[in-house]
Backbone as JSON, one array per atom type, in Angstrom:
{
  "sequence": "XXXXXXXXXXXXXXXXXXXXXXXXXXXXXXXXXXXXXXXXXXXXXXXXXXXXXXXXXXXX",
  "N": [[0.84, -1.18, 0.0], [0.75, 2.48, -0.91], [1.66, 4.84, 0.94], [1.76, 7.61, 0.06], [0.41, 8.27, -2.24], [-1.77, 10.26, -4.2], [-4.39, 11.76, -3.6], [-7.66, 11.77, -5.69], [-8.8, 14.28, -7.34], [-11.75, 16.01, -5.89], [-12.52, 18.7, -7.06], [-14.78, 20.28, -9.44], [-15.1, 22.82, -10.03], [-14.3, 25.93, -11.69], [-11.43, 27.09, -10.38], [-8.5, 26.56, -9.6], [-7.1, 23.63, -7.65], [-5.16, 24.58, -6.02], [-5.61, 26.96, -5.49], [-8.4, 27.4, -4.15], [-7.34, 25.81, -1.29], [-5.96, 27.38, -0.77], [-7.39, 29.84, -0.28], [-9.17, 29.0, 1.62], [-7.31, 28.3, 3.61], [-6.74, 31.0, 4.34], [-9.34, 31.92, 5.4], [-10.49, 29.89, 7.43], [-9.03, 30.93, 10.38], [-10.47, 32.95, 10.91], [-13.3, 31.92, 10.4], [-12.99, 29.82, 12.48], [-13.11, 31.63, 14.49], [-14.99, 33.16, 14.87], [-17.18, 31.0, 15.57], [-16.43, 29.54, 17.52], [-17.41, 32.31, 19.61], [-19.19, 33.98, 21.43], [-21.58, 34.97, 19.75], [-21.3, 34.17, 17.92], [-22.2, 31.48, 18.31], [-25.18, 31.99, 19.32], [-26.07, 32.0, 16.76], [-25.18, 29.81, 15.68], [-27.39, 27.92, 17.03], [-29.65, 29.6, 16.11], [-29.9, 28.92, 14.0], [-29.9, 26.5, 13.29], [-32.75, 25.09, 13.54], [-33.97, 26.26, 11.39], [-32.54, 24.78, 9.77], [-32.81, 22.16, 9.73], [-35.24, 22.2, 9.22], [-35.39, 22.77, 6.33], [-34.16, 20.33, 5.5], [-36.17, 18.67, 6.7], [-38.09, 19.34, 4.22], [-36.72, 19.02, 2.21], [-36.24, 15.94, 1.94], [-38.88, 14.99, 1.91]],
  "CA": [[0.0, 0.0, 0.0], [0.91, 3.38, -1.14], [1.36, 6.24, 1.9], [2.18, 9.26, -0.38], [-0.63, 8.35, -3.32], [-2.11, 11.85, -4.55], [-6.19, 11.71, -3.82], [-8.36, 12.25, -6.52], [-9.85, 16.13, -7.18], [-13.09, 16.27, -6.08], [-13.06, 19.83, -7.34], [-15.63, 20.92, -10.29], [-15.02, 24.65, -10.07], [-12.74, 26.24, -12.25], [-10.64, 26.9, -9.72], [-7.2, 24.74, -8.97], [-7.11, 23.18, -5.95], [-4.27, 25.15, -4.66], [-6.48, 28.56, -4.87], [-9.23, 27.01, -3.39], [-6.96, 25.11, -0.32], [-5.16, 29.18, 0.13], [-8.34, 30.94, 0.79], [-9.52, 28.12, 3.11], [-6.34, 28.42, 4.91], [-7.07, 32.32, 4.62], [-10.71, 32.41, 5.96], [-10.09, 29.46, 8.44], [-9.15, 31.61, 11.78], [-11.74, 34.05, 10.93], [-14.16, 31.45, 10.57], [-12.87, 29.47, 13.83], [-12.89, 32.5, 15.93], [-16.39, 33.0, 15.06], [-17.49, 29.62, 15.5], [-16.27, 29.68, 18.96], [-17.22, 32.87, 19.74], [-20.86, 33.62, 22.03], [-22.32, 35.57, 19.19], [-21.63, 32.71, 16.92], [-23.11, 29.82, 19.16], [-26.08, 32.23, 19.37], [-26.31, 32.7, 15.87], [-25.84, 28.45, 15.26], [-28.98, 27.69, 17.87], [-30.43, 30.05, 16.04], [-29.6, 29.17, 12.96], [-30.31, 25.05, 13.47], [-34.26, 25.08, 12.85], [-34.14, 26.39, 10.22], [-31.48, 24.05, 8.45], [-33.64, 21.3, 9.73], [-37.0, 22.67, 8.09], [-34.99, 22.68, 5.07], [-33.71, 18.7, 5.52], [-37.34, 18.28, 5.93], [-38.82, 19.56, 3.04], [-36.14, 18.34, 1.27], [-36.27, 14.49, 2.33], [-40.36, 14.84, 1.59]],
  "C": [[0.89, 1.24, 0.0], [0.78, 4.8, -0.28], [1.1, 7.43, 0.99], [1.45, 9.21, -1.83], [-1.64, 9.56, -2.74], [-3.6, 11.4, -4.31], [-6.7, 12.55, -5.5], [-8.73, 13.51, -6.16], [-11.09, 15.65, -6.91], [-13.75, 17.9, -7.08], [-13.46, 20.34, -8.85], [-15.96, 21.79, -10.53], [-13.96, 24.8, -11.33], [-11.99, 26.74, -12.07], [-9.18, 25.84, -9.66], [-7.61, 24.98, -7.88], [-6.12, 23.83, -4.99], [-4.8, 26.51, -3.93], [-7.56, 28.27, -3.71], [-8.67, 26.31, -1.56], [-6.27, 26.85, 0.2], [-6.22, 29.64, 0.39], [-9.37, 30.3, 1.68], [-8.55, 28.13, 4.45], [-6.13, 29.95, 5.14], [-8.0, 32.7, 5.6], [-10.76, 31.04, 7.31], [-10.1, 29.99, 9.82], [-10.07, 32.47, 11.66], [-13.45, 33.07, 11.59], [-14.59, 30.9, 12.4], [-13.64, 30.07, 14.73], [-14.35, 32.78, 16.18], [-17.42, 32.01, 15.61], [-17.7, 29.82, 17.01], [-16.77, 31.39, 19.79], [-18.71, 33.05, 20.44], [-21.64, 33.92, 20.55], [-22.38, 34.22, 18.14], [-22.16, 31.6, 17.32], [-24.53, 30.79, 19.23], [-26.7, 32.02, 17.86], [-26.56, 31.12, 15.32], [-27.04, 27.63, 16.15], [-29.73, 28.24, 17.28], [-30.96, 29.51, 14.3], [-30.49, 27.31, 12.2], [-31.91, 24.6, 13.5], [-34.46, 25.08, 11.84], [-33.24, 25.55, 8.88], [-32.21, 22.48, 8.46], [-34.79, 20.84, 9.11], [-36.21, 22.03, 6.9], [-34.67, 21.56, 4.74], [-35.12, 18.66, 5.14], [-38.05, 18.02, 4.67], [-38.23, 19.06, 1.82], [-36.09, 16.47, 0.72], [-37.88, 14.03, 1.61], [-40.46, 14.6, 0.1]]
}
């Protein structure tokens, strides 16, 4: 078995994968900090109904 075999692209943008992996490792701590942050735990409680509805209606 092969450690250092390359994964397949998933990516279907027309993007490369290296632009797309730099402004993930750009927006990353931003995101984090939010994430963790009160306003952002208010904002995913608040946010979690409504992504549910949307499973719903979607699953139906």
């Amino acid at each position: 078995m092969r450690l250092n075999k390359k994964k397949k692209s998933t990516n279907t943008s027309p993007y490369p994968d290296e632009v797309i992996d730099r402004l993930a490792r750009a927006f990353y701590p931003a995101i984090l900090a939010c994430w963790n942050s009160e306003e952002g735990q208010r904002s995913l409680v608040g946010a979690k109904p409504l992504h549910l509805a949307a499973q719903d209606r979607s699953a139906a």
